[in-house]
N, C-alpha and C positions, 0 to 999 in steps of 0.2 A: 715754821719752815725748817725742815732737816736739811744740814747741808753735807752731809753723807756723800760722798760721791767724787768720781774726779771732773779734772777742769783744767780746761785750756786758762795758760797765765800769761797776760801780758801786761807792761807798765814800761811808763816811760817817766824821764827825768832828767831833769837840766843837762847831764851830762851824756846822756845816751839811753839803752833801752833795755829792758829783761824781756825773755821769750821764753816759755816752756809749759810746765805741768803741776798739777796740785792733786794729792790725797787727800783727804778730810774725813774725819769721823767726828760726829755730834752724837755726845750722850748728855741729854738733857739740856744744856744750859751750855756748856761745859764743848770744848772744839781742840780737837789736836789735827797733827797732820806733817806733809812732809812738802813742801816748794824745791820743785827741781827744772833750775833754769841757765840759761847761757844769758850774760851780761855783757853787754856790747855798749864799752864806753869810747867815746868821739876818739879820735886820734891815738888811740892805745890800745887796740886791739880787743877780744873777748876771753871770758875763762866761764865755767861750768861749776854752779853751785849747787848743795842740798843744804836746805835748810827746815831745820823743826821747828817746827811754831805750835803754838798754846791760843787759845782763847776764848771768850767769853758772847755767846750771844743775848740780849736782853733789847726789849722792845724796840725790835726790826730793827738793830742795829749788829753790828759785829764787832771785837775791837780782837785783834791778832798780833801776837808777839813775838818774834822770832827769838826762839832757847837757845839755839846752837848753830852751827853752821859744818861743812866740811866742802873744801875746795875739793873738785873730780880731777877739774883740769884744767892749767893756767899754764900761758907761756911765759908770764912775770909773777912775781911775787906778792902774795895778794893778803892787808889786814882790812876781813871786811867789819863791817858795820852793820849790826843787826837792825830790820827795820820795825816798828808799831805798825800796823795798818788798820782804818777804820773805815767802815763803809755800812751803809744804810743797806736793809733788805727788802726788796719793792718787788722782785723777780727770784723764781724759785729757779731759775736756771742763769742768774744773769749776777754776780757779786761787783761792785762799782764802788772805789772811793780812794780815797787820799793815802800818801803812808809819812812818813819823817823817821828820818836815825838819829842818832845818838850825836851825829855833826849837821844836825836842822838842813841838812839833804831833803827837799820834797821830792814826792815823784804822784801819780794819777796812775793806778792799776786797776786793771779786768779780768777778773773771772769769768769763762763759761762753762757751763756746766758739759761734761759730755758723758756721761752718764752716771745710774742712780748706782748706787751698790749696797746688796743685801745689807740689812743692818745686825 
């Protein structure tokens, strides 16, 4: 399954929610890309992040890294916390599964695909 493409991003977590967009290019095995989202946490308002991520796919699973980060835009001052994410491949338009940071923050994120792009 290539996941080549972009994709509607959503996740949610103990403290509030992400909403946005994913780039993706798979060569072979091998997964980079860029998550760009607004983070809306309970009682504290929201800020606008980009983040690069790396990862690896191997039998119908995925495991994603975030490399880097840059805040767009924040009304407070923001140290974030890069997340891992791992999700099973079952759907070639559909990415589903768990993430954790670096301070054992869970959260449950969804991918959908919203289109293929040339490879």
């Amino acid at each position: 399954m290539d996941l080549t493409g972009q994709w509607q991003f959503f996740e949610q977590f103990e403290a509030g929610f992400d909403m946005g967009h994913a780039i993706l290019k798979q060569v072979g095995d091998k997964l980079s890309g860029t998550l760009v989202y607004r983070e809306y946490i309970d009682d504290e308002g929201s800020f606008l992040i980009a983040i690069n991520v790396e990862g690896d796919v191997f039998d119908e699973r995925l495991m994603m890294r975030g490399k880097s980060y840059e805040i767009l835009e924040s009304p407070f001052p923001i140290e974030y916390c890069l997340d891992d994410r791992i999700a099973e491949l079952s759907d070639p338009n559909r990415i589903e599964g768990h993430s954790v940071d670096d301070q054992n923050l869970e959260g449950r994120f969804v991918l959908r695909r919203i289109h293929l792009m040339e490879s």
